[in-house]
C-alpha positions as CSV (number, residue, x, y, z in Angstrom):
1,X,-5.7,17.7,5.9
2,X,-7.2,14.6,4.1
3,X,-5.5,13.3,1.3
4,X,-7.4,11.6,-1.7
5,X,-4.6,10.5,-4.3
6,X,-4.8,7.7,-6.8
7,X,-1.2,6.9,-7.3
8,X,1.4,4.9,-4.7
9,X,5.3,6.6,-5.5
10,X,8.3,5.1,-3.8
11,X,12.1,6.0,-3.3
12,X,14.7,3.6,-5.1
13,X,14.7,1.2,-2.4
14,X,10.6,0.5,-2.8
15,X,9.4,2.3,0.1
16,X,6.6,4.2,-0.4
17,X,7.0,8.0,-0.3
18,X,5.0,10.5,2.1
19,X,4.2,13.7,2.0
20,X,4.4,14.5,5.4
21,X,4.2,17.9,7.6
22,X,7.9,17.3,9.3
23,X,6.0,18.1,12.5
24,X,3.5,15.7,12.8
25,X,4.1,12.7,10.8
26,X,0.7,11.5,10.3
27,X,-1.1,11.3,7.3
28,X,-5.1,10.8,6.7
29,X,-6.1,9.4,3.3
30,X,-9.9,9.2,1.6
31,X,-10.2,7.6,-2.0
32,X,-11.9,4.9,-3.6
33,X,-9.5,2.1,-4.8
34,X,-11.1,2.5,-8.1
35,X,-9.2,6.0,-8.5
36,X,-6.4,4.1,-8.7
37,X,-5.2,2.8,-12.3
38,X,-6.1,-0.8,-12.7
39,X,-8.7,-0.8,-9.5
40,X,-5.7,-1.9,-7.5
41,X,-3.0,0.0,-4.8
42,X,0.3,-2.4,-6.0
43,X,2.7,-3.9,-2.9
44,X,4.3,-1.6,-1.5
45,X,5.6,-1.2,2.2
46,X,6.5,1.3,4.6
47,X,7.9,2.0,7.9
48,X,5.3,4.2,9.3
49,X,2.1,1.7,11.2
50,X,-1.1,2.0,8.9
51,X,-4.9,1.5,10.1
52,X,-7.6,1.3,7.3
53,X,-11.3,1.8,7.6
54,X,-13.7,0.7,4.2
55,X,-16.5,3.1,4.1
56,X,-18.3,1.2,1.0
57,X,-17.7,-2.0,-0.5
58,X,-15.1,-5.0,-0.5
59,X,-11.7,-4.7,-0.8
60,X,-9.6,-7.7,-1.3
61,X,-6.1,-7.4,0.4
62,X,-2.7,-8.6,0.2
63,X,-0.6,-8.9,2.8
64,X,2.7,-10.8,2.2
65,X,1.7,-14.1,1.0
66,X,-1.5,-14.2,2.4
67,X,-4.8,-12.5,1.6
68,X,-7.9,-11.3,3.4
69,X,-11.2,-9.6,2.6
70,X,-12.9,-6.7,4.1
71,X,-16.2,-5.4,4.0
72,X,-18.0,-1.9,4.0
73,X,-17.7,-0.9,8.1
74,X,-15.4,-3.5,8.9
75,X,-11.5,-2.2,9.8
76,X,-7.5,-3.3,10.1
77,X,-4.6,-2.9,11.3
78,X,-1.3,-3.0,9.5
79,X,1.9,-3.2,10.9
80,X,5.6,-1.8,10.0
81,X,7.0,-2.8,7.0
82,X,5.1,-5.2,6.0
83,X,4.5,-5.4,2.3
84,X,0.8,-5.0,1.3
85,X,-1.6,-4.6,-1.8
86,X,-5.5,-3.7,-2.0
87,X,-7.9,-4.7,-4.3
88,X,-11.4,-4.1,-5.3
89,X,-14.0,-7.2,-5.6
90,X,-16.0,-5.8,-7.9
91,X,-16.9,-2.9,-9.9
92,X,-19.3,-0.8,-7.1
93,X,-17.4,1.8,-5.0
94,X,-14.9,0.6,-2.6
95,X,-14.3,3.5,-0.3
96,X,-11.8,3.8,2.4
97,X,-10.4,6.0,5.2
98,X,-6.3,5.4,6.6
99,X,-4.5,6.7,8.6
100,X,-0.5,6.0,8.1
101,X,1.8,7.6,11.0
102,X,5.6,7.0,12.6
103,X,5.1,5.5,16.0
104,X,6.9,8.1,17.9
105,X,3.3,9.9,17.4
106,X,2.7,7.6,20.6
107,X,5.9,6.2,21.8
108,X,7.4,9.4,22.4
109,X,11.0,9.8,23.6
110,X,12.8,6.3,22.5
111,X,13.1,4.3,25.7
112,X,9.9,6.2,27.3
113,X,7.4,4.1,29.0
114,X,4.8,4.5,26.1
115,X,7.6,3.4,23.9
116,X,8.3,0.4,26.1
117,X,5.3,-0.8,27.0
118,X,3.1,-0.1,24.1
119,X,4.6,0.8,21.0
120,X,7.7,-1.9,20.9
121,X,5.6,-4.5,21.4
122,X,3.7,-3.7,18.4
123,X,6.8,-3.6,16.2
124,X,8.6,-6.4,17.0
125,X,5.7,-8.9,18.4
126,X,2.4,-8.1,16.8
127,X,1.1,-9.9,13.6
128,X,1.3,-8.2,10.4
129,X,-2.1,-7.8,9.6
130,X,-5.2,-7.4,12.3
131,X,-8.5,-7.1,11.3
132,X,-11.4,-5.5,13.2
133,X,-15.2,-6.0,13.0
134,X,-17.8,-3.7,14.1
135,X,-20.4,-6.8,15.3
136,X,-17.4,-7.7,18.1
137,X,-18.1,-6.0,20.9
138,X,-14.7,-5.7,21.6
139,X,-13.9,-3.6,17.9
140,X,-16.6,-0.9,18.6
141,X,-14.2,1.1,20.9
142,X,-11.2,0.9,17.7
143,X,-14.2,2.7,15.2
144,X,-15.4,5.2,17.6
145,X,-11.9,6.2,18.0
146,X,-11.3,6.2,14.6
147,X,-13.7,8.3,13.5
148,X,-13.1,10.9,16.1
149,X,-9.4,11.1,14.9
150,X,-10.5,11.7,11.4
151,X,-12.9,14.4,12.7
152,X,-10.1,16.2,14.1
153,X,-8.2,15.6,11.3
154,X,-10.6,17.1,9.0
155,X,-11.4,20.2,11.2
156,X,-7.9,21.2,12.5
157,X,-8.8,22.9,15.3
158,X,-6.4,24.2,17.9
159,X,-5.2,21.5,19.2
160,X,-6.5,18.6,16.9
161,X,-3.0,16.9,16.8
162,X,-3.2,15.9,20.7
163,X,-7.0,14.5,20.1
164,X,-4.9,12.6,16.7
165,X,-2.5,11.3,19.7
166,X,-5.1,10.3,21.9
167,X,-6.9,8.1,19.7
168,X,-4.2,6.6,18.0
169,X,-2.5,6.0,21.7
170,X,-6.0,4.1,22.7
171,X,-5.8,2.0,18.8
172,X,-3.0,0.8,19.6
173,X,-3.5,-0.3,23.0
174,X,-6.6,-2.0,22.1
175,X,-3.8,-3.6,19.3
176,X,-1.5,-4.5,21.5
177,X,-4.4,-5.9,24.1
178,X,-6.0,-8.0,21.3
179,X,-2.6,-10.0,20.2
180,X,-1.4,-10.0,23.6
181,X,-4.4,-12.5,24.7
182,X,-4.6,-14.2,21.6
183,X,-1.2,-14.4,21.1
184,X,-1.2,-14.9,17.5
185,X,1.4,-13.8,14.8
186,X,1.3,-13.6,10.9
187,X,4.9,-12.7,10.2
188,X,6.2,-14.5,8.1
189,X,10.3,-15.3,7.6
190,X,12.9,-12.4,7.4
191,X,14.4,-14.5,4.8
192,X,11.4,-14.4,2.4
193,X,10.8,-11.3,3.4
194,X,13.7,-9.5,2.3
195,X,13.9,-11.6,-0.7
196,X,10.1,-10.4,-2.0
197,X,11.5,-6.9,-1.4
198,X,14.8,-7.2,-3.0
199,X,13.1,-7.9,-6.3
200,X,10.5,-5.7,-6.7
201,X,12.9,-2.8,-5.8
202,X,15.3,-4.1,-8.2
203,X,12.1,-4.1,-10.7
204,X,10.9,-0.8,-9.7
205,X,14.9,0.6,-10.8
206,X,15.2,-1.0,-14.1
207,X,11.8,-1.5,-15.7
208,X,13.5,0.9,-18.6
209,X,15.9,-1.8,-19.4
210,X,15.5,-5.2,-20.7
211,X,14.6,-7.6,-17.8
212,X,14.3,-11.4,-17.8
213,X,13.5,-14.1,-14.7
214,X,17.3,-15.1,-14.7
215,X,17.9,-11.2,-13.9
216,X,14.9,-10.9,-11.5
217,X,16.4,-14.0,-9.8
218,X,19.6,-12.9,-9.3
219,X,18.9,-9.7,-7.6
220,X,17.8,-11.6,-4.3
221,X,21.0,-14.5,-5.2
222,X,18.5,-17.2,-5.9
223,X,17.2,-19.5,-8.8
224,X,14.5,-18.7,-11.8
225,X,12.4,-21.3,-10.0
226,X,12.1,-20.0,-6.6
227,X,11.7,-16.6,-8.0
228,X,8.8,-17.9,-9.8
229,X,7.7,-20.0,-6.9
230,X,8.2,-16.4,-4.4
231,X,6.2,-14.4,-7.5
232,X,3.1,-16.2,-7.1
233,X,2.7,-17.2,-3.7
234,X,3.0,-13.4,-2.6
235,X,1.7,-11.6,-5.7
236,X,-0.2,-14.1,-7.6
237,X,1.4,-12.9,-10.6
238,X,4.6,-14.7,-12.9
239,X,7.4,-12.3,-12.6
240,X,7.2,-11.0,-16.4
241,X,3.4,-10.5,-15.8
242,X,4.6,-8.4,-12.8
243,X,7.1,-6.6,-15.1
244,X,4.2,-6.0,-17.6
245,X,2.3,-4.2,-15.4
246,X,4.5,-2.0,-13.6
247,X,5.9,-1.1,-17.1
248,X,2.3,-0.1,-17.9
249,X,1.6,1.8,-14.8
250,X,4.9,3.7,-15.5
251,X,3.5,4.7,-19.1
252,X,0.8,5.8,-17.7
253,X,2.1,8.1,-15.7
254,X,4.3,9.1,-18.3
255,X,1.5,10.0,-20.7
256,X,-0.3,11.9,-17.9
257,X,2.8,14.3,-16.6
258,X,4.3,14.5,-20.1
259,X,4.2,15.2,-24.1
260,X,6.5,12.5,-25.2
261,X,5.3,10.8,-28.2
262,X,3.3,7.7,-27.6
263,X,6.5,5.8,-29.6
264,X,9.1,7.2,-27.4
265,X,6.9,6.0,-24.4
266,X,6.4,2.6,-25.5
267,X,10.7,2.5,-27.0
268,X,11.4,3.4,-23.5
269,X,9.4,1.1,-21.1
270,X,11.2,-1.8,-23.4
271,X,8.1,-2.7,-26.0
272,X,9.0,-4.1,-28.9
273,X,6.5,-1.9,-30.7
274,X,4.0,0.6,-30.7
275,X,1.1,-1.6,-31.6
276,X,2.6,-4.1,-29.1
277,X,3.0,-1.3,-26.3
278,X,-1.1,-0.2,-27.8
279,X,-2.4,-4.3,-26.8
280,X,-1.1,-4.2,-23.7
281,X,-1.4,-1.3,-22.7
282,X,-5.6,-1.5,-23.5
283,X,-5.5,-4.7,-21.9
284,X,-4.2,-3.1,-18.6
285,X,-5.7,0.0,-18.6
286,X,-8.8,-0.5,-20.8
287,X,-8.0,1.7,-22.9
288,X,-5.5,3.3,-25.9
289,X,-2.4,5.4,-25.2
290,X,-3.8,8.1,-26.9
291,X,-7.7,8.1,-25.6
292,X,-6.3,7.8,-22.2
293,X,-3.4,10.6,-22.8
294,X,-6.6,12.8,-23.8
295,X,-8.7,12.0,-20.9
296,X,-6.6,12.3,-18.2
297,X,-5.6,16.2,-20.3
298,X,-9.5,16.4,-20.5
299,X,-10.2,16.1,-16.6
300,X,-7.2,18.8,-15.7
């Protein structure tokens, strides 16, 4: 089944959440990153490994502190918890194919030989982000196998799941085959890390009460400067501005999946007023509460 949603949700420690068939954990997304509210996916991170495909267009993306851009037909690879963001760099379509799935799709039995020698390695060794080109010879194979996976994916035959396995077995080794000779690595420190993390979690659970720098700071036990410092080296954004934003998101979603007065909405995601809540809210959005409550009704 191919997924084509326009919204990221996570559980209360910011991990994104997956709709998964218990059975197979694997999970094939379609969707231009326009869908998305604000043309943008927002950090988030995951356990399960992720490999992305753009279809159409340039996407702009965000992993950890550092930032990369694709192009339509070129690919990446995106390793296990690692916190990332994509962008579009303009207004054409930017369409793209992902696949997100546990690891055990291809290690198998923990301690198994494909677990070992293949799918460890990746984890604990291999870069964060790894991009793929279809002018390198080398890439072609990693398309090809990509599109065949999606193809079983789409078709669900009998059997489709153990052509999945395949290809994603032979993605990874070419992975693990690229770093392995390069031997490159874009992790950055645990430290940081966990401190980038800590804080937008502790956003993510509080954005409906009041929140200042000094608070933002404290939840990862450090000061308002390096919290500023952290904000815009990995998110290009001051931690209020952040705040804003996510705030906004979450009235969106509010005034999609509810009939709370526009007041209510704007009291409760901490605005000081309605005409406040209306400013920003257009500046984000690029549009009114209200037009964009009655669009979003219009197009159910």
């Amino acid at each position: 089944m191919i997924q084509s949603k326009n919204n990221i949700k996570t559980d209360s420690k910011g991990k994104e959440l997956k709709e998964y068939n218990q059975l197979f954990n694997f999970i094939a997304n379609e969707v231009d990153v326009h869908q998305y509210l604000t043309d943008c996916i927002s950090p988030h991170w995951h356990k399960e490994l992720e490999i992305f495909i753009l279809l159409e267009g340039h996407v702009k993306i965000g992993i950890e502190d550092q930032r990369y851009t694709l192009s339509s037909g070129e690919g990446c690879f995106i390793n296990s918890n690692i916190l990332h963001s994509f962008s579009c760099e303009n207004s054409k379509p930017c369409l793209f194919r992902s696949f997100i799935f546990d690891s055990n799709i291809v290690g198998g039995t923990p301690g198994s030989i494909f677990d070992i020698s293949y799918v460890r390695p990746i984890l604990k060794n291999a870069p964060a982000f790894y991009p793929f080109y279809k002018t390198t010879q080398d890439d072609s194979p990693f398309f090809s196998l990509f599109h065949q996976a999606f193809y079983a994916c789409k078709k669900e035959y009998c059997g489709y799941e153990l052509d999945i396995r395949y290809a994603l077995s032979k993605m990874l080794f070419l992975i693990c085959r690229k770093f392995s000779a390069q031997k490159t690595s874009l992790h950055f420190s645990d430290t940081q890390e966990k401190r980038i993390k800590q804080m937008l979690t502790w956003i993510d659970t509080h954005l409906r009460e009041p929140i200042s720098v000094f608070d933002i700071a404290e939840s990862a036990n450090i000061c308002t400067r390096e919290c500023q410092r952290i904000f815009k080296r990995y998110l290009h954004y001051s931690p209020m501005s952040y705040v804003k934003k996510k705030r906004i998101l979450y009235a969106a979603d509010q005034l999609s999946k509810t009939d709370l007065p526009i007041t209510d909405i704007a009291m409760e995601c901490e605005f000081a007023s309605p005409s406040h809540f209306s400013k920003q809210f257009h500046e984000i959005i690029g549009s009114t509460p209200r037009d964009y409550r009655n669009t979003v009704r219009t197009k159910e």
